[in-house]
SELUMBA-418761 format. One record per residue: residue number from 1; residue in one letter; x, y, z of N, C-alpha, C, O in turn. Coordinates in nm, 2 decimals. Example, Ala and Ser with C-alpha at 12.3 -4.5 7.8 and 13.67 -1.06 7.14 Angstrom:
BEGIN
{num=1 | residuo=A | nX=1.32 | nY=-0.57 | nZ=0.78 | caX=1.23 | caY=-0.45 | caZ=0.78 | cX=1.32 | cY=-0.33 | cZ=0.78 | oX=1.42 | oY=-0.33 | oZ=0.85}
{num=2 | residuo=S | nX=1.28 | nY=-0.22 | nZ=0.71 | caX=1.37 | caY=-0.11 | caZ=0.71 | cX=1.29 | cY=0.00 | cZ=0.79 | oX=1.34 | oY=0.11 | oZ=0.80}
end
This chain:
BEGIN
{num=1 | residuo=X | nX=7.24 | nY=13.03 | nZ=11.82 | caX=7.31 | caY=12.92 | caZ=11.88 | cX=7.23 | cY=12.80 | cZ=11.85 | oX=7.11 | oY=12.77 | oZ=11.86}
{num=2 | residuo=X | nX=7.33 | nY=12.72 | nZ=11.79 | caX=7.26 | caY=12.57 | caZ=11.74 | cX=7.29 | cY=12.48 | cZ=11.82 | oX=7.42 | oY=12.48 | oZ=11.82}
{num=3 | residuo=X | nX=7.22 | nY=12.36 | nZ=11.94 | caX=7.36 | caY=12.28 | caZ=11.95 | cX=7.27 | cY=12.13 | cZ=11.88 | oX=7.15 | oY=12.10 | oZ=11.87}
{num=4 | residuo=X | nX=7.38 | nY=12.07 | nZ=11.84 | caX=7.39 | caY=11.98 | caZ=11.77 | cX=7.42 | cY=11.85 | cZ=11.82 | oX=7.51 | oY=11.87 | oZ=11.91}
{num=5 | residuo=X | nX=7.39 | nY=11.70 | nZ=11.81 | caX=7.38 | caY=11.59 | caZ=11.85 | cX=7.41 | cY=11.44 | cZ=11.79 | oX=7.33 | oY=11.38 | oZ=11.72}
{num=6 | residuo=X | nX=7.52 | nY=11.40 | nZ=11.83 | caX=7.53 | caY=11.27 | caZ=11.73 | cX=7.46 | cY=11.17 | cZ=11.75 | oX=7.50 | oY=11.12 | oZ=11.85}
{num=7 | residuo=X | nX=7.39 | nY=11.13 | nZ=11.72 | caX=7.31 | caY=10.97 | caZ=11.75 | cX=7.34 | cY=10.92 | cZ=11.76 | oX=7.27 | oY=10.85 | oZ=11.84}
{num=8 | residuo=X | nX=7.47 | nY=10.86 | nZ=11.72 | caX=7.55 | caY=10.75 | caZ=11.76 | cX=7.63 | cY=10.71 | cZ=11.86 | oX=7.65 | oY=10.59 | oZ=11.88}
{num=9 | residuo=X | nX=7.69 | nY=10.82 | nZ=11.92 | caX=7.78 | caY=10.85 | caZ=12.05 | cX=7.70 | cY=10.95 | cZ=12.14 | oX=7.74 | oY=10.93 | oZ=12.26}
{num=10 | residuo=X | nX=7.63 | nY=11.02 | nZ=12.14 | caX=7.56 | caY=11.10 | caZ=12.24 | cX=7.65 | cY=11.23 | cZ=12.22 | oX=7.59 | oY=11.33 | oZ=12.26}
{num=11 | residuo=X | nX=7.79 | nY=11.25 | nZ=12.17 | caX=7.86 | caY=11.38 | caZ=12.13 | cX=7.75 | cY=11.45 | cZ=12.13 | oX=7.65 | oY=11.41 | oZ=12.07}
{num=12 | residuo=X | nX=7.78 | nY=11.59 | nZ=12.22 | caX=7.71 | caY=11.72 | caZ=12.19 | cX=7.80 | cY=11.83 | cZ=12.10 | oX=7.92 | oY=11.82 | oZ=12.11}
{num=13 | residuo=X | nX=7.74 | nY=11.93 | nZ=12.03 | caX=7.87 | caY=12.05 | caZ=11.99 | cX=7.78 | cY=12.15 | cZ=11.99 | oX=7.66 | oY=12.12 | oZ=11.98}
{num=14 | residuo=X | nX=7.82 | nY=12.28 | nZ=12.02 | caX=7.69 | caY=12.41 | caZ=11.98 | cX=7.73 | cY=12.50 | cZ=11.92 | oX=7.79 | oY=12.57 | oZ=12.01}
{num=15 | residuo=X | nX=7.73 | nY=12.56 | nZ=11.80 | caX=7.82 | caY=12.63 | caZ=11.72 | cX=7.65 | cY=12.77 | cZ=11.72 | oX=7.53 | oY=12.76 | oZ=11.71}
{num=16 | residuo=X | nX=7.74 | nY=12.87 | nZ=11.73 | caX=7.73 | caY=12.99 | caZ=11.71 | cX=7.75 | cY=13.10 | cZ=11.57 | oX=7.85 | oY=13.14 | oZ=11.53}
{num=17 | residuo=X | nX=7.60 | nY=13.11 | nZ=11.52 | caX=7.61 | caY=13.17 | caZ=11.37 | cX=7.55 | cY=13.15 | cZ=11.31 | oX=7.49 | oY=13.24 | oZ=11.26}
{num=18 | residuo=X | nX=7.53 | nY=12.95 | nZ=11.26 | caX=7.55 | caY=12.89 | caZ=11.20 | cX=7.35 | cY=12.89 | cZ=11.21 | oX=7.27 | oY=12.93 | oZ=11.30}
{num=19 | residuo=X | nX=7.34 | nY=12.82 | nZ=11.06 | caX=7.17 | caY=12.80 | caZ=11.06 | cX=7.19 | cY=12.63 | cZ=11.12 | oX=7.29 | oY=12.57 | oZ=11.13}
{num=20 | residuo=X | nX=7.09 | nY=12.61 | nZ=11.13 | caX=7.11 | caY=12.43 | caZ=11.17 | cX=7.13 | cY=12.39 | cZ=11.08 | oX=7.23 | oY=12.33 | oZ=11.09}
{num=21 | residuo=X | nX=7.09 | nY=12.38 | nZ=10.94 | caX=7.16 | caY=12.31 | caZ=10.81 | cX=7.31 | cY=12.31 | cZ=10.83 | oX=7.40 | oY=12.22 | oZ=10.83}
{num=22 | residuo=X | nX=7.31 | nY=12.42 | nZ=10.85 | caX=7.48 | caY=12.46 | caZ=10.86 | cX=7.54 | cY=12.39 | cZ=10.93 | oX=7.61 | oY=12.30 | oZ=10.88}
{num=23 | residuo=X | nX=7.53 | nY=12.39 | nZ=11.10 | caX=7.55 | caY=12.34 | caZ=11.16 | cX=7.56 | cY=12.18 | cZ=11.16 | oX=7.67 | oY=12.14 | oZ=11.19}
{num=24 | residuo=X | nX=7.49 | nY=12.09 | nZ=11.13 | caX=7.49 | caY=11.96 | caZ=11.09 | cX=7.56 | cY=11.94 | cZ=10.98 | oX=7.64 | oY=11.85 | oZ=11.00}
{num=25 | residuo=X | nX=7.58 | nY=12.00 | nZ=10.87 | caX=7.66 | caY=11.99 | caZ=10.76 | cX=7.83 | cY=12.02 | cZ=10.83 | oX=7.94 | oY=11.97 | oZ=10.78}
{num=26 | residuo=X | nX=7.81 | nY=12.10 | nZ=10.94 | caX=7.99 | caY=12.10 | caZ=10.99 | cX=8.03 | cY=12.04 | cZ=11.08 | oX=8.15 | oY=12.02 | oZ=11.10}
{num=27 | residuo=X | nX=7.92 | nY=11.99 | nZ=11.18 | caX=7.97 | caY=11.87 | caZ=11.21 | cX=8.02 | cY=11.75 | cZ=11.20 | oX=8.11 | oY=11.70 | oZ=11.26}
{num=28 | residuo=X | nX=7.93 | nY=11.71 | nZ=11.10 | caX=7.94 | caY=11.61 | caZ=11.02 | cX=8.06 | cY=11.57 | cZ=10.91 | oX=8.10 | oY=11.46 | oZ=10.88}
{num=29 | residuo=X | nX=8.09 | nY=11.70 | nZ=10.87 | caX=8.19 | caY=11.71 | caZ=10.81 | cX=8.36 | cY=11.72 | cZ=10.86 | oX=8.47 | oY=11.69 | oZ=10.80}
{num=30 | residuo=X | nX=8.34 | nY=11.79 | nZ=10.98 | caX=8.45 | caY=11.78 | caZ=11.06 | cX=8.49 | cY=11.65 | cZ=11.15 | oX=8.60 | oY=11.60 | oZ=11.17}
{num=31 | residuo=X | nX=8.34 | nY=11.59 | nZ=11.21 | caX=8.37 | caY=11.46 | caZ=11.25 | cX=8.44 | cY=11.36 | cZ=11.18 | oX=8.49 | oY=11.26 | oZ=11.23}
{num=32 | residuo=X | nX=8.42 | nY=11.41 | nZ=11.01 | caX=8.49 | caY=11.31 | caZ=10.89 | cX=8.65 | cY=11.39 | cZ=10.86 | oX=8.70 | oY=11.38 | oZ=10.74}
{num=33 | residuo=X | nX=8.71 | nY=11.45 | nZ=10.97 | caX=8.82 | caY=11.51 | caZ=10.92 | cX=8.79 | cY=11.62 | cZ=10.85 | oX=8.88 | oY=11.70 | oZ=10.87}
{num=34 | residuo=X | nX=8.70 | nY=11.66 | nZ=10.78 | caX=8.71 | caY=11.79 | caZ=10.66 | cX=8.70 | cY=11.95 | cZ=10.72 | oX=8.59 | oY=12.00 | oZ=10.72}
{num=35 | residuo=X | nX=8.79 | nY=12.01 | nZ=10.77 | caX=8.81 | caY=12.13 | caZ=10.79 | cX=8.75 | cY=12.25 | cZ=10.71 | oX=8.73 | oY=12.36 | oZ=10.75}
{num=36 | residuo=X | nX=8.74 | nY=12.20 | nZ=10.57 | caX=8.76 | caY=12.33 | caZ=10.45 | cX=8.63 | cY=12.37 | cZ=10.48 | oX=8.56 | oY=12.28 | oZ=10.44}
{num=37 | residuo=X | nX=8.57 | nY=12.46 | nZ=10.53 | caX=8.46 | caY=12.52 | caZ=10.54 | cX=8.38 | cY=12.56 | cZ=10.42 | oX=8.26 | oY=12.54 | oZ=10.40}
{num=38 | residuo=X | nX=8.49 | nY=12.64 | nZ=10.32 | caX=8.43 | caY=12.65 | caZ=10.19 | cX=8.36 | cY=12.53 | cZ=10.16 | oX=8.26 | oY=12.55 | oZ=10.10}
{num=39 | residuo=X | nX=8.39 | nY=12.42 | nZ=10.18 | caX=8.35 | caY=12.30 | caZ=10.06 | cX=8.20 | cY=12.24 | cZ=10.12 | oX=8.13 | oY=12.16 | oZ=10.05}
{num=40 | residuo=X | nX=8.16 | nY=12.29 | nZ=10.24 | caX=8.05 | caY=12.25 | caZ=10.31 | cX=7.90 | cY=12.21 | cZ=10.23 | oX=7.84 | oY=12.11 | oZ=10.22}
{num=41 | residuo=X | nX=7.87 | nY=12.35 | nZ=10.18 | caX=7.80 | caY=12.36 | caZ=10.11 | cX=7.72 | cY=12.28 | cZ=10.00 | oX=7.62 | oY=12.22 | oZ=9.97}
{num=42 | residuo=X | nX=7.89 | nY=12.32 | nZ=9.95 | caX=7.87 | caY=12.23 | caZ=9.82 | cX=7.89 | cY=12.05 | cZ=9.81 | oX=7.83 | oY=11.98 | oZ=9.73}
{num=43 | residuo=X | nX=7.95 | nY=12.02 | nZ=9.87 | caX=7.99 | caY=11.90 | caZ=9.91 | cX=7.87 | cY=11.77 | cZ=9.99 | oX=7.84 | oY=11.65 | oZ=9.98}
{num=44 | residuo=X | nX=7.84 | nY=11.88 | nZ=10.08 | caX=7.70 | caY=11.80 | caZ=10.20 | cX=7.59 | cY=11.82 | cZ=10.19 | oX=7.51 | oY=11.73 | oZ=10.24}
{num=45 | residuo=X | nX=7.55 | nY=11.91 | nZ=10.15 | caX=7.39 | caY=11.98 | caZ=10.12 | cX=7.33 | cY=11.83 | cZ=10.06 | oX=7.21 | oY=11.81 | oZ=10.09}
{num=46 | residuo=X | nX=7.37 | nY=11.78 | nZ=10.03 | caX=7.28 | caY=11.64 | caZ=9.94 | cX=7.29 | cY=11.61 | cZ=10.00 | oX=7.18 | oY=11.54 | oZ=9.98}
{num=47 | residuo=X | nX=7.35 | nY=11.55 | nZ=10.14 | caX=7.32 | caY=11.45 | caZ=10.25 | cX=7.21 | cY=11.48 | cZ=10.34 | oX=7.16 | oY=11.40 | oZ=10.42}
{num=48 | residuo=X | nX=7.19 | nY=11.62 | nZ=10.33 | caX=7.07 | caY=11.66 | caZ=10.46 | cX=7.00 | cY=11.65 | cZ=10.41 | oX=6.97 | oY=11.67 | oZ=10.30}
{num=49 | residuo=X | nX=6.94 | nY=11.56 | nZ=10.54 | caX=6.79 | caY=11.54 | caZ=10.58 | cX=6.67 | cY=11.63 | cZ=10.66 | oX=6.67 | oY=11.65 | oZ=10.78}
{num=50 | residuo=X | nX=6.57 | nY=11.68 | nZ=10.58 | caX=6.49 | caY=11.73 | caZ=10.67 | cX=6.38 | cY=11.68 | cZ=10.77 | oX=6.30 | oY=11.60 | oZ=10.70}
{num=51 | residuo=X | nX=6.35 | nY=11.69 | nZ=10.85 | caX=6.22 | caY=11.67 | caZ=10.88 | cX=6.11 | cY=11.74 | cZ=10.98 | oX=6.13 | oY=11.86 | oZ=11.03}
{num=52 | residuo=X | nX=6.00 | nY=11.64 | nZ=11.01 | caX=5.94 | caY=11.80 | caZ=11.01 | cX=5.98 | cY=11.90 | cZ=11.14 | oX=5.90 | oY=11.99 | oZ=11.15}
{num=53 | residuo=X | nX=6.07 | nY=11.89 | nZ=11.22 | caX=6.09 | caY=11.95 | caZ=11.35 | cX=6.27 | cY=11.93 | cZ=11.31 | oX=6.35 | oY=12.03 | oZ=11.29}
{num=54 | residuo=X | nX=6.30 | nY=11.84 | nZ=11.32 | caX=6.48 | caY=11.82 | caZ=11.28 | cX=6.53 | cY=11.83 | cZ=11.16 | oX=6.45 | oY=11.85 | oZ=11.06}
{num=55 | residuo=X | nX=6.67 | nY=11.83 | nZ=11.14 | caX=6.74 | caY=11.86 | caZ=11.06 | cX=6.84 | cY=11.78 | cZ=11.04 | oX=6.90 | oY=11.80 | oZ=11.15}
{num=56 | residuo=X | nX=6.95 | nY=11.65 | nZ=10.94 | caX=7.05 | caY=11.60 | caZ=11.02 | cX=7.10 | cY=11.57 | cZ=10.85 | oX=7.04 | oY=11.58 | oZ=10.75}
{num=57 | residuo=X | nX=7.27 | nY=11.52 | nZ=10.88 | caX=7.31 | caY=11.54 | caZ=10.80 | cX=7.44 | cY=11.39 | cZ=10.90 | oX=7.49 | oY=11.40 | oZ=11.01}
{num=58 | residuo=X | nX=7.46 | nY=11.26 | nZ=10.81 | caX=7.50 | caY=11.20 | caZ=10.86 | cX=7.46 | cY=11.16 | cZ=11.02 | oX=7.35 | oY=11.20 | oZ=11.04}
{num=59 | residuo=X | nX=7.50 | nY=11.11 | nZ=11.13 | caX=7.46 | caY=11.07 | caZ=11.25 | cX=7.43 | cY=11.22 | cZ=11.35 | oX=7.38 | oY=11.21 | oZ=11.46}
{num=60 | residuo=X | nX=7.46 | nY=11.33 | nZ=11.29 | caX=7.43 | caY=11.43 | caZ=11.33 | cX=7.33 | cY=11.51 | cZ=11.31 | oX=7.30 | oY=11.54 | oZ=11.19}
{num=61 | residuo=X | nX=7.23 | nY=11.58 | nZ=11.45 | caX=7.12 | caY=11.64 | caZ=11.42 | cX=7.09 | cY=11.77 | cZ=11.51 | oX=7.16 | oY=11.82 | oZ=11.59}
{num=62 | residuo=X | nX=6.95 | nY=11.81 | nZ=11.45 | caX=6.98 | caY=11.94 | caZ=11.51 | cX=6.81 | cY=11.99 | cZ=11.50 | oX=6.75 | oY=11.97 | oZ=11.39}
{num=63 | residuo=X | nX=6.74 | nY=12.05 | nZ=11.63 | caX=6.62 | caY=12.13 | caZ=11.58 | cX=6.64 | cY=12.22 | cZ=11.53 | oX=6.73 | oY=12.31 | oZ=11.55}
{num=64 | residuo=X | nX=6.50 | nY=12.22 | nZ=11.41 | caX=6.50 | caY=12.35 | caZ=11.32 | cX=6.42 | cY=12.45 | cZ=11.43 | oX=6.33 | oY=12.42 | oZ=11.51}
{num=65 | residuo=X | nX=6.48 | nY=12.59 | nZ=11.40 | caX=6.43 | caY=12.69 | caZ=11.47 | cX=6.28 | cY=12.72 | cZ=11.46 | oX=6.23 | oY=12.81 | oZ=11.52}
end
């Protein structure tokens, strides 16, 4: 269980499964409309950010386990 956090609105979400890369990359991507799950990967992976405790991807973040 990841849950996840926008920075900009305080939105929480907590997605089950998912690695936190993961999770930030589909939030982020769903908050932009994009449903296709396939395209996650390939599509957002260049936008994550690591650091040394967090994870985020657009206004959205997440502790790494």
């Amino acid at each position: 269980m990841v849950d996840v956090l926008n920075l900009a609105t305080g939105q929480a979400v907590r997605y089950m499964g998912l690695t936190p890369v993961e999770a930030v990359m589909s939030a982020h991507a769903q908050d932009a409309g994009n449903f296709n799950t396939w395209e996650y990967r390939e599509r957002y992976q260049r936008d994550v950010v690591h650091n040394l405790r967090t994870v985020r991807c657009g206004d959205w973040t997440a502790m790494k386990k």
